[in-house]
C-alpha positions in Angstrom: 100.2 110.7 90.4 103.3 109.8 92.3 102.5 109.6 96.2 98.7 109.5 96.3 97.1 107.9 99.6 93.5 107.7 98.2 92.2 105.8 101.9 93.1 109.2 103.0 90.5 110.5 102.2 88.1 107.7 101.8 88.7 106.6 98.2 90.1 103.1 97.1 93.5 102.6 95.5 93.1 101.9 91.7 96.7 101.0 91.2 95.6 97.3 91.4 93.5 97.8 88.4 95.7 99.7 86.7 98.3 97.2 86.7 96.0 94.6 85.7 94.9 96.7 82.7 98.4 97.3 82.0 99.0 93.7 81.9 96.1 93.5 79.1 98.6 95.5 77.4 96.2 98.6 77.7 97.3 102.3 77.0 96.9 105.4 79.2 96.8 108.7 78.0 96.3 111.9 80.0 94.9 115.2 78.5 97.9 117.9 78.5 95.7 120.6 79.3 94.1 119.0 82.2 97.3 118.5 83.8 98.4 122.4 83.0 94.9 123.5 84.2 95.5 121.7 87.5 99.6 122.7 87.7 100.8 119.1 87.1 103.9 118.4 85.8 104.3 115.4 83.6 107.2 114.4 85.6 104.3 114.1 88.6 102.8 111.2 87.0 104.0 107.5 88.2 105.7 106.4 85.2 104.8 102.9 86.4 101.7 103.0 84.0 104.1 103.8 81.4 101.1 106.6 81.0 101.1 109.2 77.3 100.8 112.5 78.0 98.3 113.5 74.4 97.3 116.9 73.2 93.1 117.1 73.3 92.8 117.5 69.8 94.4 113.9 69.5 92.1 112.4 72.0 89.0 112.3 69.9 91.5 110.7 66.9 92.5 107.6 69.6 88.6 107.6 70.9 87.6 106.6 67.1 90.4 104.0 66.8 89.7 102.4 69.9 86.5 99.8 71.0 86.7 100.2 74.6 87.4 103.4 76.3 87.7 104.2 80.4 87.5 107.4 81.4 88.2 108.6 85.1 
């Protein structure tokens, strides 16, 4: 999300490795109901990671096209 200070509260940034995956030309995708279960608008997420927002019944459809999957 837009504005996040993870050291904050004792976390490490993951934008680094977000923009390195990015620059593997990796996708990320973000469950729509998670974000309307937590009040997040799509316009909350940094649009740096050029980031999908993707229905849950699509998600299993791009887990079995894809090798490699991250989840976090």
């Amino acid at each position: 999300m837009k504005g996040q200070m993870p050291k904050a509260i004792g976390y490490s940034p993951i934008d680094r490795s977000l923009r390195m995956l990015q620059d593997l030309k990796v996708k990320y995708h973000v469950v729509q109901e998670s974000l309307q279960e937590r009040g997040i608008k799509s316009e909350d997420i940094d649009q740096a990671y050029s980031i999908e927002v993707t229905p849950l019944d699509k998600v299993a459809q791009i887990i079995q096209r894809n090798q490699v999957i991250i989840s976090f």
